[in-house]
C-alpha positions as CSV (number, residue, x, y, z in Angstrom):
1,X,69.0,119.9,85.9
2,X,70.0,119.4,89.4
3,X,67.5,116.8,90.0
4,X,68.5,114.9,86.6
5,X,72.2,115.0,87.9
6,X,70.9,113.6,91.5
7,X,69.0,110.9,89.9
8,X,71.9,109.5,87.4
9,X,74.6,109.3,90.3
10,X,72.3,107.5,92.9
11,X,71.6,105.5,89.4
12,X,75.1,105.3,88.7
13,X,77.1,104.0,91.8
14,X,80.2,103.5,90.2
15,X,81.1,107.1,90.0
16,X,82.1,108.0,93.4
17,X,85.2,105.8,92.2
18,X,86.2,109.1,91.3
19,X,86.3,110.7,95.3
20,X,89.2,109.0,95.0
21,X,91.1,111.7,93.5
22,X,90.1,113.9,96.9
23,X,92.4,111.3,98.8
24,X,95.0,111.6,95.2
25,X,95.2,115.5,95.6
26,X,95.7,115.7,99.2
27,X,98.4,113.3,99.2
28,X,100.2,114.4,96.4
29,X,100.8,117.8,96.8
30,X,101.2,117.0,100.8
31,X,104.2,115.4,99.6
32,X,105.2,117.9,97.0
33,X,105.4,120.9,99.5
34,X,106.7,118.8,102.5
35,X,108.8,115.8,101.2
36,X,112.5,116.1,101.0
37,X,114.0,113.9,98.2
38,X,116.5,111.3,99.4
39,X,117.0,109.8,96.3
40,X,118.1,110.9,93.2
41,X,116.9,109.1,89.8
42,X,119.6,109.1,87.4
43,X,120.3,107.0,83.9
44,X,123.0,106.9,81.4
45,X,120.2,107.3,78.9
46,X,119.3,110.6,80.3
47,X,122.0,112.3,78.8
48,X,121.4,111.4,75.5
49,X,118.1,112.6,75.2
50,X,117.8,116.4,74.5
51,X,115.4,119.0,76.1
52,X,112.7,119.7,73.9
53,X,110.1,122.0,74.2
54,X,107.5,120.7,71.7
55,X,106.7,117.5,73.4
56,X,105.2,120.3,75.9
57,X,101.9,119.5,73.1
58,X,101.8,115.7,73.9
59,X,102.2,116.2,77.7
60,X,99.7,118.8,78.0
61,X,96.9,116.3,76.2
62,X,97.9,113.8,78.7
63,X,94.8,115.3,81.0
64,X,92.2,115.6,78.4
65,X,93.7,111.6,77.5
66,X,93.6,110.6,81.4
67,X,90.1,112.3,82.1
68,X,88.6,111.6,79.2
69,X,89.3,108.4,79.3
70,X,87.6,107.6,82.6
71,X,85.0,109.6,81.9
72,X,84.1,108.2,78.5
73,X,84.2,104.7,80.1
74,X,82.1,105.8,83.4
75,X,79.6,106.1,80.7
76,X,79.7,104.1,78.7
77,X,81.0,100.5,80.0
78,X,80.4,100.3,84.0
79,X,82.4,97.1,84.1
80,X,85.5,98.3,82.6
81,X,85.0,101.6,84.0
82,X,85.6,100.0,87.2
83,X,88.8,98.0,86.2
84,X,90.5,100.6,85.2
85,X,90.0,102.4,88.0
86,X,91.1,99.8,90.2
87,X,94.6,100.2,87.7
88,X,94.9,103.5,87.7
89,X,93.9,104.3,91.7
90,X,96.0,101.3,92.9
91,X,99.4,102.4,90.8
92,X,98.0,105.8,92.0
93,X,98.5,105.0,95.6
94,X,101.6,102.5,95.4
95,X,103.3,105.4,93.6
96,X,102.4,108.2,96.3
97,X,103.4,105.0,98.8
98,X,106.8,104.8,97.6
99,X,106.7,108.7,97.3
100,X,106.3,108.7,100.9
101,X,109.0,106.0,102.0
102,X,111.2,107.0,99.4
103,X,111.3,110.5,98.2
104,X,112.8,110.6,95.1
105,X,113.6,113.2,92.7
106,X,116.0,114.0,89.5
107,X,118.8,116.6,88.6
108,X,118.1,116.9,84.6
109,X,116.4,120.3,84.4
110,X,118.6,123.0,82.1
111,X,117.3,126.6,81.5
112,X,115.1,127.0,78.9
113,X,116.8,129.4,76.6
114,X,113.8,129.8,74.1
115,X,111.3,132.1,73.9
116,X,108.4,130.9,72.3
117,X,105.3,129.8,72.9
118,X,106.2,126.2,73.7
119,X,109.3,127.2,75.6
120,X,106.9,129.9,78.3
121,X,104.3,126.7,78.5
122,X,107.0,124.5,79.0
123,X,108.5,126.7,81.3
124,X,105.1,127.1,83.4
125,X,105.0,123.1,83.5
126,X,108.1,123.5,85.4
127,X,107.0,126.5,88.2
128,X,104.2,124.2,89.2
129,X,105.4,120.4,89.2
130,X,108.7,120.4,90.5
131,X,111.3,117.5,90.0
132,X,110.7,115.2,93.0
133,X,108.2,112.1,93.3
134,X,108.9,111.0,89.8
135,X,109.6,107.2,89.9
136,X,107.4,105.6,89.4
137,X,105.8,108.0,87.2
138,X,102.4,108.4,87.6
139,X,101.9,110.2,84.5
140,X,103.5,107.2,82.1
141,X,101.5,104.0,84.5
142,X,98.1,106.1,84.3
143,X,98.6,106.9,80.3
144,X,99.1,102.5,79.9
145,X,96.3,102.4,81.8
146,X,93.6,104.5,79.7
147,X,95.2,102.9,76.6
148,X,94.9,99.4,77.7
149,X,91.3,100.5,78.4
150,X,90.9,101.6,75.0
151,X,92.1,98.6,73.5
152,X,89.7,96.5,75.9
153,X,86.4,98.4,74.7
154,X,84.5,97.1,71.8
155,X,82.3,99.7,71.0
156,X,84.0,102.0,69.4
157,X,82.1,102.4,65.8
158,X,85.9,102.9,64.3
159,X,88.5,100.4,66.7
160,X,91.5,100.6,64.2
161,X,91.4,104.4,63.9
162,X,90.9,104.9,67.5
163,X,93.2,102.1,69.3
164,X,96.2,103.3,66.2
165,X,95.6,106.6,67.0
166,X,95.3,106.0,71.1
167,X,98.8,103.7,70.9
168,X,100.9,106.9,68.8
169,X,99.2,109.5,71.9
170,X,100.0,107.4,74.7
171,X,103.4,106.9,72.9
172,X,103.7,110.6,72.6
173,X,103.2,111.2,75.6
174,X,105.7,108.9,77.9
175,X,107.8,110.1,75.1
176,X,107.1,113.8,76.5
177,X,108.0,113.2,80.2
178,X,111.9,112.8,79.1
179,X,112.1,115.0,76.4
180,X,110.5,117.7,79.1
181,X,113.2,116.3,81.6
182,X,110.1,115.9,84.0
183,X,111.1,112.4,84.0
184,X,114.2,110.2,83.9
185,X,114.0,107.4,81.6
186,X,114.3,105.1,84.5
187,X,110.7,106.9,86.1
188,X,109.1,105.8,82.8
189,X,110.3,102.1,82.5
190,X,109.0,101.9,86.2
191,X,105.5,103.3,85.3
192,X,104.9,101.2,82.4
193,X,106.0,97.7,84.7
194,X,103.7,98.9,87.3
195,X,100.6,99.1,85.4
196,X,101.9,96.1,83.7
197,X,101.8,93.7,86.8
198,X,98.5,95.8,88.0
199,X,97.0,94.1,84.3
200,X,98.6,91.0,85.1
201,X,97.0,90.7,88.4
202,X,93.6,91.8,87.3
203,X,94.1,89.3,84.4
204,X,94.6,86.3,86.9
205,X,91.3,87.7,89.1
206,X,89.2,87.7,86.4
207,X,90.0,83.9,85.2
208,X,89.5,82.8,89.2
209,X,86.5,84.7,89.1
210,X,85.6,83.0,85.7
211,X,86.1,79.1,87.1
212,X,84.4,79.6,89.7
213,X,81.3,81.2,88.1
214,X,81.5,78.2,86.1
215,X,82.4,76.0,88.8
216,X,79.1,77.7,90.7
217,X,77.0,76.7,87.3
218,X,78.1,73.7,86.6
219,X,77.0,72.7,90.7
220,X,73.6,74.1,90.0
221,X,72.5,72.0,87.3
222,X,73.7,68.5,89.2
């Protein structure tokens, strides 16, 4: 088993993209023990959206989503593998970046006053991610990411099911980080525009590298 394991990653390259989460998790919680937050996100909109503790169900899947994502594509498609870990790694690191520079956090939290199931899960959510380094979020721009990515594959035997029922989860879940109050409404605007631009530039690489492919063929045959 060991051996089989050794020979598909010396097969595989591509997947020590994934070390870079060792760099992620250093860095992240470095700044969640350390940082002090400067700033303070805030948003009229805040207000007006309630705490609720269901969404805990959508922002719990949010790992399975984000993992499963990248590990479904590191197996199946290389090439887009690899784009969406440039995406996701690079809004990874401008958001821990701007973390670093300027440590933000938000005031919304409110006691829990339930007791139920969803309440004590919310409520553990809470004991181990505190409320600083939130904007951009990086749980919003990595769930555009894997969705995108979704909507990129073809070869998914079912594409309407999957992409419809990819859309409502990702929805669901940057839904989630407000209801929560993990997130002002302003961290998940942010988040979305981020991996936006990040698409936008990948977009604009892959048509240079396109011309001049084509460019580079149409030289040979003169």
């Amino acid at each position: 088993m060991k051996e089989k394991i050794i020979t598909w990653v010396k097969a595989n390259p591509h997947f020590w993209a994934l070390s870079y989460f060792i760099v992620y998790v250093i860095w992240f919680f470095s700044l969640e023990f350390f940082a002090e937050p400067k700033y303070w996100i805030t948003c009229p909109l805040d207000d007006y959206i309630p705490f609720n503790e269901y969404f805990i169900v959508p922002y719990g899947l949010w790992f399975p989503y984000f993992l499963g994502g990248l590990a479904y594509f590191m197996f199946k498609n290389r090439e887009l593998f690899l784009k969406l870990c440039f995406v996701m790694f690079t809004g990874m690191t401008i958001c821990l970046t701007i973390y670093s520079f300027w440590p933000n956090a938000i005031d919304l939290r409110q006691d829990i006053t339930g007791n139920n199931l969803f309440c004590q899960l919310a409520g553990f959510i809470r004991a181990v991610d505190t409320p600083t380094n939130v904007c951009p979020s990086i749980h919003v721009s990595s769930t555009v990411a894997v969705h995108w990515a979704v909507c990129r594959y073809r070869g998914f035997k079912h594409p309407a099911l999957i992409k419809t029922a990819s859309l409502l989860l990702a929805l669901s879940i940057c839904a989630s980080t407000v209801f929560l109050k993990q997130h002002s409404i302003v961290d998940v605007f942010c988040g979305v525009a981020l991996t936006a631009v990040l698409l936008l530039l990948l977009r604009i690489y892959e048509k240079t590298a396109a011309r001049h492919l084509n460019h580079r063929a149409s030289c040979d045959k003169l």
